[in-house]
C-alpha positions as CSV (number, residue, x, y, z in Angstrom):
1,X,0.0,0.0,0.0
2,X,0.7,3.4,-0.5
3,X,-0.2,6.4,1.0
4,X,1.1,10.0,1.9
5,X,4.8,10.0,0.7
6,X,4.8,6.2,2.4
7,X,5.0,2.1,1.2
8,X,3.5,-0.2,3.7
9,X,4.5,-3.9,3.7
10,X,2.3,-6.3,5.3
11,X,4.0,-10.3,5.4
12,X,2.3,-13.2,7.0
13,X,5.4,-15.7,6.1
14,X,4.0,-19.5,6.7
15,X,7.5,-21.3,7.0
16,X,11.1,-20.1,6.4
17,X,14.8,-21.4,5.7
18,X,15.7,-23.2,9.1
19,X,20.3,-23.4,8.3
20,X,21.8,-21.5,10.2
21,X,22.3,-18.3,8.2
22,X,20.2,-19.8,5.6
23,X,17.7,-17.2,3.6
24,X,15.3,-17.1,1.1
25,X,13.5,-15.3,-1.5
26,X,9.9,-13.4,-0.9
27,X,9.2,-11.2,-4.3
28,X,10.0,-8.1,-5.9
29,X,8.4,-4.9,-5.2
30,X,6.7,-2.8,-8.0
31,X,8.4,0.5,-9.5
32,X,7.1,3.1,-7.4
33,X,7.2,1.1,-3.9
34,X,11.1,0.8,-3.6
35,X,13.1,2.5,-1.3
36,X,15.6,4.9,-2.3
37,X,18.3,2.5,-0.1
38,X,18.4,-0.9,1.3
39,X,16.9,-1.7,4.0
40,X,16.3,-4.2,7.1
41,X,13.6,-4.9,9.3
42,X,13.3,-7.2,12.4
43,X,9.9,-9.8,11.7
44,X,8.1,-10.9,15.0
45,X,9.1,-14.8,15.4
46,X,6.3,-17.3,16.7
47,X,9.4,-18.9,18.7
48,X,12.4,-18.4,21.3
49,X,14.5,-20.2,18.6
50,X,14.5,-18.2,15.5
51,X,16.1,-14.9,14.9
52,X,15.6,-13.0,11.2
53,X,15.7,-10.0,9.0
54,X,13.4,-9.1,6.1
55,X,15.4,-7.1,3.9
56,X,13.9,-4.8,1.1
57,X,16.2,-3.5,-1.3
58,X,16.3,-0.5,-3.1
59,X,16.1,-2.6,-6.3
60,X,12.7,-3.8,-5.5
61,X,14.1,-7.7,-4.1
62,X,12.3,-8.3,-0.9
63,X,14.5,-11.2,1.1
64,X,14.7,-12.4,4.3
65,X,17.9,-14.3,6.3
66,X,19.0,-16.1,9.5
67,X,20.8,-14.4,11.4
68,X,22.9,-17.0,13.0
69,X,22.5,-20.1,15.1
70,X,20.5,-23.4,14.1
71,X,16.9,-22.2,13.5
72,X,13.8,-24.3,12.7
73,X,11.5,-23.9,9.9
74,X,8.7,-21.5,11.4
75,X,7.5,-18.6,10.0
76,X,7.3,-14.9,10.8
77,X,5.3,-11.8,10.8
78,X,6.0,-8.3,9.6
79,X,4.8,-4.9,9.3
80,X,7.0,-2.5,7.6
81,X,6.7,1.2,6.3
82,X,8.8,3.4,4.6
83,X,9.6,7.1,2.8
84,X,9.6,6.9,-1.2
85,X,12.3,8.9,-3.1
């Protein structure tokens, strides 16, 4: 969504890469919805276990990774916003 100078992502993600450092591919966000920079995001994890990042890049590749340590397989939540160029 768009609205007022803003993009707004919301991600219900049903299961993830569980390597440690693994990562894995989400989409690609329309001209017009990109940031001007890369950027990273915490999600909310349904566990104690995994630890991630959503990454948005300014090139429109939305991407998540582990950050470390042996992870399982569960999914995450996110809601994101940020300024257009």
């Amino acid at each position: 969504m768009m609205k007022n100078g803003w993009a707004w992502l919301s991600l219900d993600w049903k299961s993830s890469a569980s390597g440690s450092w693994g990562k894995g591919d989400i989409g690609t966000l329309p001209v017009g919805y990109r940031p001007a920079t890369d950027i990273s995001f915490k999600p909310i994890v349904f566990n104690d276990v995994n630890n991630k990042s959503v990454n948005i890049c300014k090139t429109g590749n939305v991407n998540y990774n582990n950050t470390g340590g042996s992870q399982d397989g569960s999914g995450f939540l996110l809601h994101a916003a940020w300024p257009l160029p």
